[in-house]
Structures are given as C-alpha cells and as structure tokens.
C-alpha positions as a Python dict, from the first residue, in 0.01 Angstrom:
ca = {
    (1, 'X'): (0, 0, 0),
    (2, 'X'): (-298, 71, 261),
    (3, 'X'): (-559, -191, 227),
    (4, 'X'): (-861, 41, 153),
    (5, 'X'): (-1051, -116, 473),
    (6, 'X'): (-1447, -80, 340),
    (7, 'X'): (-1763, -257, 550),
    (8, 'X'): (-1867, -487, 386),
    (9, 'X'): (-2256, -391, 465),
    (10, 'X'): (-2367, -103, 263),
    (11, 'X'): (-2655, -20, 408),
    (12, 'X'): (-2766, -143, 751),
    (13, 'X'): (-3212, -171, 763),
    (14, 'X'): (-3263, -283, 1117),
    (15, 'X'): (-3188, -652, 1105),
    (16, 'X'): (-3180, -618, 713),
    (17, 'X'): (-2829, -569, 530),
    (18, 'X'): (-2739, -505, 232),
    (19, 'X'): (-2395, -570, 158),
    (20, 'X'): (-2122, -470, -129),
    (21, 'X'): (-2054, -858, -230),
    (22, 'X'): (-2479, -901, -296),
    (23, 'X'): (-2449, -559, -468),
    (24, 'X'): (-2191, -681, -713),
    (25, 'X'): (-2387, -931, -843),
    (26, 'X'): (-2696, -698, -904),
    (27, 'X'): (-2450, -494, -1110),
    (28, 'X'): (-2354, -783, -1299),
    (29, 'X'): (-2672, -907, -1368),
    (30, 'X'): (-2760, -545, -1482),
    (31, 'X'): (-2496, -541, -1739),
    (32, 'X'): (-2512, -897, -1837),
    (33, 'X'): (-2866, -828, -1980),
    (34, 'X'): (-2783, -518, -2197),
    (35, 'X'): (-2510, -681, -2321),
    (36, 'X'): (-2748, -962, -2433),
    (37, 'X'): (-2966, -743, -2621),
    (38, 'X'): (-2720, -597, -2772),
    (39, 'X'): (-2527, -840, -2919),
    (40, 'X'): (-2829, -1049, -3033),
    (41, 'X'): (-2952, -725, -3196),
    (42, 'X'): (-2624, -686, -3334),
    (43, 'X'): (-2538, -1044, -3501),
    (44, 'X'): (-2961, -1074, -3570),
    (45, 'X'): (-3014, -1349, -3331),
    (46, 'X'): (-3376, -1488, -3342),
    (47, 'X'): (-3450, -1387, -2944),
    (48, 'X'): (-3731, -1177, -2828),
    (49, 'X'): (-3711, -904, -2542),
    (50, 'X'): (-3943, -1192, -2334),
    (51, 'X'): (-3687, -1428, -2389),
    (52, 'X'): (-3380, -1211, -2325),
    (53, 'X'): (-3588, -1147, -1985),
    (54, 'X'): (-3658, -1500, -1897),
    (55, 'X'): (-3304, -1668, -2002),
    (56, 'X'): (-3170, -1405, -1772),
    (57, 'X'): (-3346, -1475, -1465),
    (58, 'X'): (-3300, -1846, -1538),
    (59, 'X'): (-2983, -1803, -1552),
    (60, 'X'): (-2984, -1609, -1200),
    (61, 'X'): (-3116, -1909, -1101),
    (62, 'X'): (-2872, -2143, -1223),
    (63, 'X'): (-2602, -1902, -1141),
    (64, 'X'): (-2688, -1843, -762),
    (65, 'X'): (-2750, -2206, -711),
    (66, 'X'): (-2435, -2386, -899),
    (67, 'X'): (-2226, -2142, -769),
    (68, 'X'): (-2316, -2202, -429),
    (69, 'X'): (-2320, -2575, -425),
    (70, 'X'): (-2028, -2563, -619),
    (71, 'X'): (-1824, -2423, -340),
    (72, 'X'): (-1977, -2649, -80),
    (73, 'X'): (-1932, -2956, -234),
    (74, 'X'): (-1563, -2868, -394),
    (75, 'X'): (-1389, -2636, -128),
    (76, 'X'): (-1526, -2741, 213),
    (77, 'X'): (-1771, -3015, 179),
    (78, 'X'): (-1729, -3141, 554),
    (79, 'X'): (-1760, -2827, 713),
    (80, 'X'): (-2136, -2741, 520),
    (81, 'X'): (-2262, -3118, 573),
    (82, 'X'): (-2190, -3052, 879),
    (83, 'X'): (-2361, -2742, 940),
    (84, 'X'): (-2597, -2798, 607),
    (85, 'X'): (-2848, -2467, 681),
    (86, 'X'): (-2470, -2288, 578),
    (87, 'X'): (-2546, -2390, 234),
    (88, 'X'): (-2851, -2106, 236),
    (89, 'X'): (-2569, -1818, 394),
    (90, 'X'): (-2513, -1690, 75),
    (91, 'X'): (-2430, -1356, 203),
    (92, 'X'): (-2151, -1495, 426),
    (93, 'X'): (-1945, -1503, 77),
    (94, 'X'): (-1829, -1856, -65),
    (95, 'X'): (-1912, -1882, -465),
    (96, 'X'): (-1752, -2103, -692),
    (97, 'X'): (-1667, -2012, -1059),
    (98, 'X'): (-1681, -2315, -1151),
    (99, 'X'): (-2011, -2462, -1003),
    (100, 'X'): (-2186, -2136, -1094),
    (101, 'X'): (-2081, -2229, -1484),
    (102, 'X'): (-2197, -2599, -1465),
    (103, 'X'): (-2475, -2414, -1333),
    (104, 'X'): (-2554, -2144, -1605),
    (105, 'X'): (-2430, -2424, -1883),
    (106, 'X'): (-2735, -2675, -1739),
    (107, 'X'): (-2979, -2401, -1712),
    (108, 'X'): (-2944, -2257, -2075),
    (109, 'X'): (-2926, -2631, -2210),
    (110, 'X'): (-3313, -2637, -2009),
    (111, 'X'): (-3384, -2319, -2139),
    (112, 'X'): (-3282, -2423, -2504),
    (113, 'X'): (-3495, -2687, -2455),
    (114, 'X'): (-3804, -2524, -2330),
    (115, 'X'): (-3806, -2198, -2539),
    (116, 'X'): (-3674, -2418, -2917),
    (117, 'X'): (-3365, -2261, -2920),
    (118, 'X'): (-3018, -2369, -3027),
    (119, 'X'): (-2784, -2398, -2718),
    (120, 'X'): (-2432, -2319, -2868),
    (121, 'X'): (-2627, -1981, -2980),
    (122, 'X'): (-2725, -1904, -2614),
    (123, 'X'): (-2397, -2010, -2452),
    (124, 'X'): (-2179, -1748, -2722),
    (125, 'X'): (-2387, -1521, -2549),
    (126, 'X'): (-2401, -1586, -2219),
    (127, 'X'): (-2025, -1617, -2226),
    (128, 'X'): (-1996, -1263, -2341),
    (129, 'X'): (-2222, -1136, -2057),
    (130, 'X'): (-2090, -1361, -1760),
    (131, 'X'): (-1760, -1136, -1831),
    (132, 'X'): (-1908, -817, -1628),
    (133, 'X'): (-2038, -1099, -1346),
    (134, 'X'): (-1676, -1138, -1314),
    (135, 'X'): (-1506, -815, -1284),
    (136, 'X'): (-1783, -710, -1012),
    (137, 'X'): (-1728, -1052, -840),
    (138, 'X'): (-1373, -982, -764),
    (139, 'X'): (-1427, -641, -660),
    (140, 'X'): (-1662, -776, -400),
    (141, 'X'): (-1463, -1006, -340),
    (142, 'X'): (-1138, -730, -240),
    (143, 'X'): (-1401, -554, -38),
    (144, 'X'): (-1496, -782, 146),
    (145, 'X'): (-1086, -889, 228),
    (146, 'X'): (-1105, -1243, 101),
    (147, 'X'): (-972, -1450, -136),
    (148, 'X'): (-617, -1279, -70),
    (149, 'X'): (-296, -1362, -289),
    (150, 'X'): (43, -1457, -163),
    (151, 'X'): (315, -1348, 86),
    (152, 'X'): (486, -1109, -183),
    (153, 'X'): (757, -793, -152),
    (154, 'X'): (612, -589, -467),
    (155, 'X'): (575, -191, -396),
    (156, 'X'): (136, -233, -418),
    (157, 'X'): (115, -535, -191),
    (158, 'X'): (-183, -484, 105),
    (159, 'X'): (-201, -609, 453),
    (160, 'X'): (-539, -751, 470),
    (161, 'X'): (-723, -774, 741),
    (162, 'X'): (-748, -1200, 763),
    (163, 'X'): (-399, -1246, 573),
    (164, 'X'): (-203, -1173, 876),
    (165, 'X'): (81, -883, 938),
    (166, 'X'): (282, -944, 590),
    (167, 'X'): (174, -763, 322),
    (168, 'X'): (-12, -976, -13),
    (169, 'X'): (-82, -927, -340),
    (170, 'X'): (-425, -813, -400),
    (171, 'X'): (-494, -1132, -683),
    (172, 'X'): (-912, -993, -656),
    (173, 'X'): (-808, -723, -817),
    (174, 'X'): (-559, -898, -1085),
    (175, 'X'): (-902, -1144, -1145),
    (176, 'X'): (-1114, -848, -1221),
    (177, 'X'): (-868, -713, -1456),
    (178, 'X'): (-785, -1031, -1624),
    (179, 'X'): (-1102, -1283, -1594),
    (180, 'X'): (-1329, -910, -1603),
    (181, 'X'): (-1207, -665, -1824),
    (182, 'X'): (-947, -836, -2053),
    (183, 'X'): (-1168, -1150, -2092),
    (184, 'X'): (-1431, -889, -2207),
    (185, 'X'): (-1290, -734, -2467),
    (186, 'X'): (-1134, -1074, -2646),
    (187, 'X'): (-1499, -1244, -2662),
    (188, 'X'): (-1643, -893, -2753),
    (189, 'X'): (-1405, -824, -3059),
    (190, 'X'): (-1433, -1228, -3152),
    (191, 'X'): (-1764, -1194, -3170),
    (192, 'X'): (-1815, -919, -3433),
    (193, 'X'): (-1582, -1153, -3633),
    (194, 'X'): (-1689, -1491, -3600),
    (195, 'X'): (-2034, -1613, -3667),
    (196, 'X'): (-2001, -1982, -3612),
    (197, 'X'): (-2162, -2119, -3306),
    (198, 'X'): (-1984, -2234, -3035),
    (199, 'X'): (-1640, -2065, -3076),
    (200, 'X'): (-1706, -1780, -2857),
    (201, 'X'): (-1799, -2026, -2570),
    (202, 'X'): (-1479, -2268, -2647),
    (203, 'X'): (-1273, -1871, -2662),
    (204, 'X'): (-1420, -1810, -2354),
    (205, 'X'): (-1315, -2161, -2172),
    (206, 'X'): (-965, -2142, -2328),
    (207, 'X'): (-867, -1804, -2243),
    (208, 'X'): (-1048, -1819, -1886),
    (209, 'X'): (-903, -2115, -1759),
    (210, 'X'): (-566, -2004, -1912),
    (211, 'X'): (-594, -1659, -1734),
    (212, 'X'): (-752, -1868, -1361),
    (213, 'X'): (-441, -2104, -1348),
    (214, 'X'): (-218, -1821, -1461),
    (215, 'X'): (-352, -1588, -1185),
    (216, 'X'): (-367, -1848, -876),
    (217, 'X'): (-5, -1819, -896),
    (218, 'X'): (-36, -1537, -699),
    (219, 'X'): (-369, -1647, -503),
    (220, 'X'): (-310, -1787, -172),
    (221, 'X'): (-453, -2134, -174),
    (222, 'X'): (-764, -2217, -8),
    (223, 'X'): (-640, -2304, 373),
    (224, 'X'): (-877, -2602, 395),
    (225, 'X'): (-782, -2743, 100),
    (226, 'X'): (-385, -2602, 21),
    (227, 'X'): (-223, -2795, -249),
    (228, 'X'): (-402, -3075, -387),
    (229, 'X'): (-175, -3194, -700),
    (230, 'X'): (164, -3162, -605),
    (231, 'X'): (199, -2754, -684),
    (232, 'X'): (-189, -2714, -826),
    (233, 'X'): (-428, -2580, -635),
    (234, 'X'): (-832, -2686, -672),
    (235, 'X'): (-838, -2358, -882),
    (236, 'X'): (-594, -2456, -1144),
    (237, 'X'): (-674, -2818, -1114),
    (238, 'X'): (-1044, -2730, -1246),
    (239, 'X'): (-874, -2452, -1478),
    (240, 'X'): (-735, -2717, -1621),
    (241, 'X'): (-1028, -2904, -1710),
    (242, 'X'): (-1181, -2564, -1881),
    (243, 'X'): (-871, -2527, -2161),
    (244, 'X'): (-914, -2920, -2258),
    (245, 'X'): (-1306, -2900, -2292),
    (246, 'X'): (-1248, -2567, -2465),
    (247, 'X'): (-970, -2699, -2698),
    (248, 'X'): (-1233, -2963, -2797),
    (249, 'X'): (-1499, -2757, -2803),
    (250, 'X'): (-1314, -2543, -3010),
    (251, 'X'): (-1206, -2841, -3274),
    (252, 'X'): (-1473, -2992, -3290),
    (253, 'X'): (-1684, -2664, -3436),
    (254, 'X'): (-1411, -2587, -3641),
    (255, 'X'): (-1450, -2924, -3829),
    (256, 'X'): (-1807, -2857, -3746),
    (257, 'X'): (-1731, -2575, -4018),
    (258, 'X'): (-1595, -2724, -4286),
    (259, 'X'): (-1795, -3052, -4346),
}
C-alpha cells in the first residue's frame, strides 16, 4: 500500500505552526474530559464540574511533562543532555507512554491530595479517558511517518518516508486500534460492572502492557537503543513492568474486597 504522505504542519501562521501531532493531543484532551464527566455522573462519583476542570488540566500538566522527560531520559538521554534546550522541542515529536503515565499517576496522587479525594477513584478514571489520548497519539504519530514497524511482506505494508525503500508494517496504526480503541471498550464495559476501586486502573495496566509488548513485535526498535534484553526492546522491557504492577495491583484490591 501507498503511504498516505500528509505534512505534518496543518496550518502554517507566518513563523507559527500548527501541526497534526499537537492537534492530536487537543483531541484527546477534548474527549478525555467528557468522558470524565460522564462516567463520574454515571457511577455517582463525588467530583464537581470545577474539579473535573482542574484534574484535567493538571493532568495536561503532568502528561506533557512526564511524557517528555520520559523519552529523554529513557530513549536518548545523551543526545538531549547534550543539546538540553531539545527537551522544550516538543513539537519535534518524541513522547514516552510510559513517562507521560508516571507523570499523570504523580499528578493525580497531588491532586488527590490537594482537592481530599481518594486516588484509586481518580486513577479508574483517568485510565478510562487516557484511552482516546492514545488512539489520537498513534494517528499522529503515522502522520507524521515515525515510529514505523518492521521489514514485513504482508499485502498493506507502506514505504515510509524515513524507513527506507522496503515496505513496513504500519504498527501506529495497529497501536491506535489496539492500545486506542480496543483498550477503550474493555475499561468502558468493566467499568459499568465493577465498582471496586482500583481494578479498572490494574485492567488498564494488565491489558496495556499485554497489548504494548504484543504489538512491538511488529515495531521497529528504536535505532539508538535496538535490542536491549536479548530479543526485548525498551518498549516491552517497560511493558513488562506494567502487567506485574497491574497483577498486584489487581490482587491486592481483590483481597482488598473481601476482608
């Protein structure tokens, strides 16, 4: 297939751009926050429209931040100490998953904090809304022809335009599907069944990081890092980590449950 070739600047303002990959985010964001008030509506969650609002740009915050670092500091830490004003290029690309959660997780545990409320309660939610953050993440990040997949020979793999002449799979758009859409519609259905605290969060690191080191199977490794653990890339390698803390998370509020 023809890699859809799209500029990644959707609208050029003199020296002021705004691109696809900054858009995606906005949608996200946009989503994330009806989907808050809904579900809090829904299971009768003792949150007020001001605190909807102000957890959510918190957690833009947290989100922009963690995620940034996060990929400095994990997949090219001596290139950005080198050049450390590329830790403010946000719009060059280059977010990490996984920082941007350590980074939502540490803002809602401030905001829980702050605001009196319980943190397990905000984290079921806010893994419920990151799900939308997802899906439009990888769909900026196919426009903007990064974060490729692997050599392969299947009928829909793309040339893309840093991958080189063979043809790839397009593993932005198996992301958005899986870690977006499908990852959506488990925590959504969970949560109109289960009203314990804490087990849509331990769902959501379970079936994410099963669904990340699942999928980098067909993501080409980062070339600065490659391999780091034999076959495992950095993704599945921190993947990894998710399913245990999830698989205690998720026993421990279980027992949680009973007692």
């Amino acid at each position: 297939m023809t890699y859809p070739t799209i500029d990644p600047v959707l609208i050029h303002l003199g020296p002021l751009q705004l691109r696809w990959y900054g858009l995606m985010y906005v949608l996200g964001f946009i989503v994330a926050y009806f989907l808050i008030i809904d579900v809090s509506r829904r299971r009768k969650l003792p949150l007020s429209r001001e605190d909807i609002e102000d957890l959510l740009t918190s957690c833009i915050l947290g989100l922009v931040l963690g995620a940034r670092i996060g990929y400095c500091l994990i997949y090219n830490p001596s290139y950005y100490f080198s050049h450390p004003l590329k830790f403010l290029a946000v719009w060059e690309g280059g977010m990490s998953f996984h920082g941007g959660m350590i980074g939502l997780l540490l803002t809602g545990w401030i905001f829980s904090v702050w605001r009196g409320k319980q943190f397990l309660m905000l984290a079921d939610l806010g893994a419920i809304a990151a799900t939308p953050g997802l899906f439009f993440g990888r769909i900026g990040n196919f426009i903007n022809g990064e974060l490729f997949g692997r050599v392969t020979d299947v009928p829909w793999g793309m040339v893309f335009p840093g991958g080189g002449p063979l043809p790839r799979h397009p593993s932005q758009l198996y992301e958005a599907i899986c870690e977006g859409l499908i990852l959506f519609l488990i925590l959504y259905v969970l949560g109109r069944k289960v009203k314990g605290r804490g087990i849509i969060l331990s769902a959501f690191l379970l079936c994410y990081g099963i669904l990340r080191f699942s999928l980098e199977c067909f993501r080409q490794p980062d070339p600065q890092l490659g391999f780091i653990l034999g076959p495992l890339t950095m993704g599945q390698a921190l993947s990894g980590l998710m399913v245990l803390a999830g698989a205690v998370l998720l026993i421990w509020r279980l027992k949680s449950q009973r007692t």
